[in-house]
Structure formats: structure tokens, C-alpha cells
N, C-alpha and C positions, 0 to 999 in steps of 0.2 A: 057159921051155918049159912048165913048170906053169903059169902065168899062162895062156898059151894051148889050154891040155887043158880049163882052169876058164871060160873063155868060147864053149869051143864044148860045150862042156858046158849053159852055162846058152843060148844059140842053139837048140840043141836042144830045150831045154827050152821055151823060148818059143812055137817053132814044135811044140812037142806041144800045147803051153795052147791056143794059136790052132787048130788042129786040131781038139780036143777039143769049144769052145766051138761050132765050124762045125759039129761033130758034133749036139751037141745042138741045134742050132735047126737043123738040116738036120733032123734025124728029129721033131723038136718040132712042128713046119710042114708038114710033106712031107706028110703026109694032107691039111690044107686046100689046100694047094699043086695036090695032085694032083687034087681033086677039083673047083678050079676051071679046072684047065686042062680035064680032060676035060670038061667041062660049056660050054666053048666062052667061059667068061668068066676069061679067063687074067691071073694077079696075080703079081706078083714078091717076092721074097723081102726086098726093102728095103720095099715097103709091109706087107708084114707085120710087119717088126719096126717100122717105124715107128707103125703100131696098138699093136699091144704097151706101146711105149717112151710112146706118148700117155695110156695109161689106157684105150684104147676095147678091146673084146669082140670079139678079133681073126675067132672061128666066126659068129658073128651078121650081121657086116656083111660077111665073104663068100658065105655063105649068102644075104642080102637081094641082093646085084649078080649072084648067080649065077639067083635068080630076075627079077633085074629084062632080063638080059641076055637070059633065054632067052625073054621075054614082047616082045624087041625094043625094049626103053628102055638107053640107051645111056649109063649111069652110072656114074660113077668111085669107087675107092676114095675118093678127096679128098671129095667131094661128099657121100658118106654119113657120112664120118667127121666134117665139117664140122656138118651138121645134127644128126650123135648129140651132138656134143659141145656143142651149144647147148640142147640139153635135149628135142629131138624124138624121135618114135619114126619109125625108116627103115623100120619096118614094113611099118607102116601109110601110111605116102608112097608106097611103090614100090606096095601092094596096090591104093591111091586111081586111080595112074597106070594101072597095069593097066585099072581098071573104067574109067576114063575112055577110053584107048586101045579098050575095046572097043565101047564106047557111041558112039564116034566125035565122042567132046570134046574141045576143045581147050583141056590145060591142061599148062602145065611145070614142071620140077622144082622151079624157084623159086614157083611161086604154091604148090604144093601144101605144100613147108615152111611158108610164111607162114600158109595156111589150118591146118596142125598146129599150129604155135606159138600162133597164135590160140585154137585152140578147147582148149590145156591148160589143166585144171582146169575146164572147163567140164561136162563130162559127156558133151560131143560128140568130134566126132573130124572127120577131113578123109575118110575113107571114107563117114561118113554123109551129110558133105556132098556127095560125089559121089555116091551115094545116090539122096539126094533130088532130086539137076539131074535123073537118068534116070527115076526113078519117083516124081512128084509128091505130095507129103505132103497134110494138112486138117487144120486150124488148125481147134478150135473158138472162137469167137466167142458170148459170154465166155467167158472160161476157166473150166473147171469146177472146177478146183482152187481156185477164190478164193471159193468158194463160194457166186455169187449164177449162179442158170443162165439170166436172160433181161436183155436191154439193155432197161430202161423209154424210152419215148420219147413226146410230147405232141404229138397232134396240136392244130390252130388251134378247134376244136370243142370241148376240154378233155379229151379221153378220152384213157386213157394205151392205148400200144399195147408190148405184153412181144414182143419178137423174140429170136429166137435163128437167128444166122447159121453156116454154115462157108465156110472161106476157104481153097483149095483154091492151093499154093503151090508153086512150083518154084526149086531153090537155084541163084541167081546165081552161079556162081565168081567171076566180074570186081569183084563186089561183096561179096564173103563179107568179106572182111577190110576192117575199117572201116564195115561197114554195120550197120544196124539190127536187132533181132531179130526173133524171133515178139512180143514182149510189145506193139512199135510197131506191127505187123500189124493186132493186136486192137484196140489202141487206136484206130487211125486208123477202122477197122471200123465201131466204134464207134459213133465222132465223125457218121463218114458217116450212118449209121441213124439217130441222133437228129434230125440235119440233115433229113434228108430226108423222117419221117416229121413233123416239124415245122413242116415248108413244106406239107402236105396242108392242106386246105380243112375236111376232115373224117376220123374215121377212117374211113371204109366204103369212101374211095379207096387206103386201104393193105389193105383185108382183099381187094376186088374183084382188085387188081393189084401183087401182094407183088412181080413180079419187078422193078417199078420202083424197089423201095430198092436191088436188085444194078446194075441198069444206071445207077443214080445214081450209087454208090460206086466202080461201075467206072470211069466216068467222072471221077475226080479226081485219076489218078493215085496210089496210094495207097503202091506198090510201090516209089516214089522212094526215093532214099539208103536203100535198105534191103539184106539179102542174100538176097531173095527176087522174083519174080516174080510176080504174081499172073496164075493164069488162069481163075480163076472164082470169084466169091460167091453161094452158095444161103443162100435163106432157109428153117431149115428147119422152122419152128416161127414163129406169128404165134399172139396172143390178147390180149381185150379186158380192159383193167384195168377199175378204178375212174374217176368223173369229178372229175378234180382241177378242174377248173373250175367246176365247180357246188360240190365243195366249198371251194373259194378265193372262191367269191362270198358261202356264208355266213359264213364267217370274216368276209371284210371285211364284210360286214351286221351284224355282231356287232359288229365294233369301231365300224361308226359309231354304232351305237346306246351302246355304252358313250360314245363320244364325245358327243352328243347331251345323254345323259341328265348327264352332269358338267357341260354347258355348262346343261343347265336347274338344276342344283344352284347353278352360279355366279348366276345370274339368281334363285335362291331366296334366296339368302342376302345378295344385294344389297339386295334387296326388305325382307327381315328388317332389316337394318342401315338402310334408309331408314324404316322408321317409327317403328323405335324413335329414331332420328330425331325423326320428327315430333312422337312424343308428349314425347319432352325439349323442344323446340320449344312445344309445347303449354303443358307443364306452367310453363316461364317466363316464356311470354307470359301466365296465370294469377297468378301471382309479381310481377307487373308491375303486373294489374291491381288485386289486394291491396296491393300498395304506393298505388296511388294511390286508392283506398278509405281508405286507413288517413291520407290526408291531407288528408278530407275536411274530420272533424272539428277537426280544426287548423285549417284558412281560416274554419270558419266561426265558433270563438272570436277567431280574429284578426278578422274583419270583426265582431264585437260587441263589442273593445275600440277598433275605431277610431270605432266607428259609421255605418257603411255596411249592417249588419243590423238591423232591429229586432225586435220579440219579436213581433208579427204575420204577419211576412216569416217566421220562424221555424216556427211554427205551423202557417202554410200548405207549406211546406216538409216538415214531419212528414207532414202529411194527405196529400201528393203521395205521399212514399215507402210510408205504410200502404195505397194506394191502388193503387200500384204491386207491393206484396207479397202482395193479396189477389188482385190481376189473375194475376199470376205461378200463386199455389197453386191458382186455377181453371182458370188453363190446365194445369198438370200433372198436375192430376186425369184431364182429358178429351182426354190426348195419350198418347201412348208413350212408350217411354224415346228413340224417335227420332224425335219431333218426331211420329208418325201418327195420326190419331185413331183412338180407344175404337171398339167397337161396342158 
């Protein structure tokens, strides 16, 4: 009998605990509770605690469904808890969807997470990006932050042409996620103005008719795989450089002449090395002639021990040579040292 006074005892006891705890999360809840049923976005009391029990910020994201509800987006607990707990802000989604519903955009819950989750740590948001689809941004072309403010570009005449464009852009939703930035904008911008002032004939067909670098660039598509649209490029700013062509022509004038005059140093020093040549040349055919000089006098003691000279042949022999050295010292008197005569 005791046994059973001790079990309805602790019965009791149970169903006070279970009580108690209903008590507490009844009056714990009951304000969010109540304030999303009158507000027409009504949540139940297991999704509440299953927030709770997940880690998610049970007032915050009935608060966002109770805005998202009364703006006519038809969002669930699940849905928002789902993207809090991937690291998004429900905020800012539900805010995006708002301006997008009012602009008459067409974008769902699911792009618009994507677009959030994308643009975290970026400095942007997915508000900006619906933002920008309604009221069109400008892109300056270059960017001024990189610190050079005009795109140099050559026309076919040599004169450089400084442009500075902007680029006038509207944000793709379809393409936000996965697409290109502003930094490809510019670049492409760029590319196109270089091109196109580079195809001119002369610069004076780029100052006469600036709009034809925008209707060129427009023309290429530029806004492809990007997260923007382009709907317009002005040119706002045209000016005449320097003439890189006339200076590219003395350059190279300079270097053929360095070239030239090294190819005439080869041909000097060839020259140099061919006479000093010749006078070694000289000097041994000289060496040669001393040699056979030098063996005059030997033939002609040999021809007087064999007797084929005699001492008359001899004589006349002398008188020929002194005759021949007197002729020599008369002509060198009455010559130059190049063979010219005296005056």
C-alpha cells in the first residue's frame, strides 16, 4: 500500500514537471506566438521550439516571415531557417524580394539566396543587386581607383588618342551568380576602344565622330557571360597625345644608323687588317729579294773558279751596276717619294 501512495506520488510529480516545462515555453513563446498569429503569418509552437533546439534566433526569423507575409511572399519557417543556418542573411532576401515584387521582377526565393550567398564577403549584397536591375548604375571606364584616368589608344597615322569612357549598366539577376564583374566590364571597354580607335585611318576620324567608338563597342557584345547588361557607352572625354609614330620612326632611324655605322667599323677594320696584310706581304717579298741579292756574289765566284767568267766580263759587269746606280740617284733626285716629278 505504501508502494503504491510512493508511485502516485512520484505520477504526480511527473505530470507537475511536464506542466511546469509547458508552462515555461508557453509563456517563453506566447508573445512571438501571439504576435505572429495576429499579424496574419501564424507559426506553431513546435516550430518554435524546433528554432530554439537548432541554434537559430527564434524573434529574428519570425519577425523576417512576418514581414515577408504581410508584403505577400509566402515563406516558411523551413525556408528561412534553412538559408540562416547556411550562413545568409533572411534579411536582407526577404527586403531584395520585397523591391523586386515591387519593381515587377521576376525573382525567387531560391535565386535570391544564391545571389546572397554569393555576394558574402564581397561588400555587396543581393539588395544592391536588385537595386541596380531597377535603377541602372555607371561604370567609369578606366577605373579611377587604379589610378591611370584615360585608355591610350593608336590610331593608324601614329597619334595616340586618351579616351575616357562610362559604361552605363543594369544587374542581370539570371546572370548575377556565376557571371563576370564590373572589373570585365572595363576591361572589355577597354579592349573595344583600343580596337576601334586603331582601325581609324587617322586620328581626326576619332575627334570628328567620338560616338563611333560607343557604337563599335556596342556592337560586340560585351555584356556576354557577365552579371550585367549593358545599355549604353559614352564617351566622355577624347584628347590628342603625343605622336608615337614619328617617335617610333626616330628610334628606328637611330638604330639603323647605329647599325650602319658598326657595319662601316667592320669594313674599317677589315680594311686595317688587309694592309697590314699587304705590307707583311711586302716586307717578305723584299726578304726574298735580299736573299737572292745576297747570292749574286756566290755564282759569280763560282763562275770564276770554274771559268765561264773572266776578269773583262767582270769589269764590264761593275761598270753596268755603277751605271745603273748613278741612273737610279738621278732619277731620285728628280722624282718624289711616289714616283712624281720635281717642279
Amino acid at each position: 500500500m505504501e508502494n503504491s501512495g510512493n508511485l502516485t506520488y512520484i505520477f504526480f510529480g511527473i505530470i507537475a514537471l511536464i506542466g511546469l516545462v509547458g508552462a515555461i515555453v508557453f509563456f517563453n513563446f506566447f508573445a512571438i506566438w501571439l504576435r505572429a498569429l495576429t499579424s496574419g503569418a501564424k507559426v506553431s509552437y513546435t516550430e518554435l521550439i524546433a528554432l530554439r533546439l537548432r541554434g537559430v534566433p527564434v524573434g529574428p526569423v519570425v519577425n523576417v516571415r512576418i514581414t515577408a507575409i504581410k508584403s505577400g511572399l509566402p515563406l516558411s519557417i523551413d525556408e528561412l531557417s534553412t538559408h540562416f543556418l547556411a550562413g545568409g542573411n533572411i534579411e536582407a532576401v526577404v527586403q531584395a524580394l520585397i523591391a523586386a515584387r515591387k519593381a515587377n521582377i521576376h525573382l525567387e526565393f531560391d535565386s535570391a539566396c544564391a545571389i546572397d550567398l554569393a555576394t558574402k564577403g564581397t561588400g555587396k549584397s543581393v539588395i544592391e543587386a536588385v537595386r541596380t536591375s531597377v535603377n541602372p548604375m555607371v561604370i567609369d571606364c578606366p577605373n579611377p581607383n587604379v589610378g591611370k584616368g584615360t585608355i591610350d589608344a593608336v590610331a593608324k597615322d601614329g597619334i595616340v588618342i586618351k579616351a575616357r569612357a562610362r559604361v552605363t549598366v543594369r544587374t542581370s539577376l539570371d546572370r548575377f551568380v556565376g557571371g563576370a564583374t564590373e572589373d570585365t566590364i572595363i576591361a572589355r571597354v577597354g579592349e573595344g576602344i583600343v580596337s576601334t580607335v586603331g582601325s581609324c585611318d587617322t586620328y581626326k576620324d576619332v575627334l570628328e565622330n567620338p560616338d563611333r567608338i560607343s557604337m563599335t563597342v556596342l556592337g560586340k557584345s560585351l555584356d556576354s557571360n557577365t552579371a550585367f547588361e549593358i545599355l549604353s557607352i559614352d564617351i566622355a572625354d577624347v584628347d590628342v597625345g603625343e605622336n608615337v609614330g614619328a617617335k617610333l620612326q626616330a628610334e628606328q632611324a637611330d638604330a639603323n644608323k647605329l647599325i650602319a655605322q658598326a657595319e662601316a667599323e667592320v669594313r674599317r677594320a677589315a680594311a686595317v687588317a688587309t694592309e697590314q696584310e699587304m705590307v707583311a706581304r711586302v716586307a717578305e717579298m723584299r726578304a726574298r729579294v735580299v736573299e737572292a741579292e745576297a747570292q749574286v756574289p756566290l755564282a759569280i765566284s763560282e763562275a770564276f773558279r770554274s771559268g765561264n767568267l773572266g776578269v773583262m766580263d767582270y769589269y764590264r759587269l761593275k761598270n753596268i751596276q755603277a751605271d745603273t746606280s748613278m741612273r737610279d740617284a738621278i732619277g731620285g733626285e728628280d722624282e718624289g717619294p711616289d714616283g712624281e716629278l720635281k717642279g
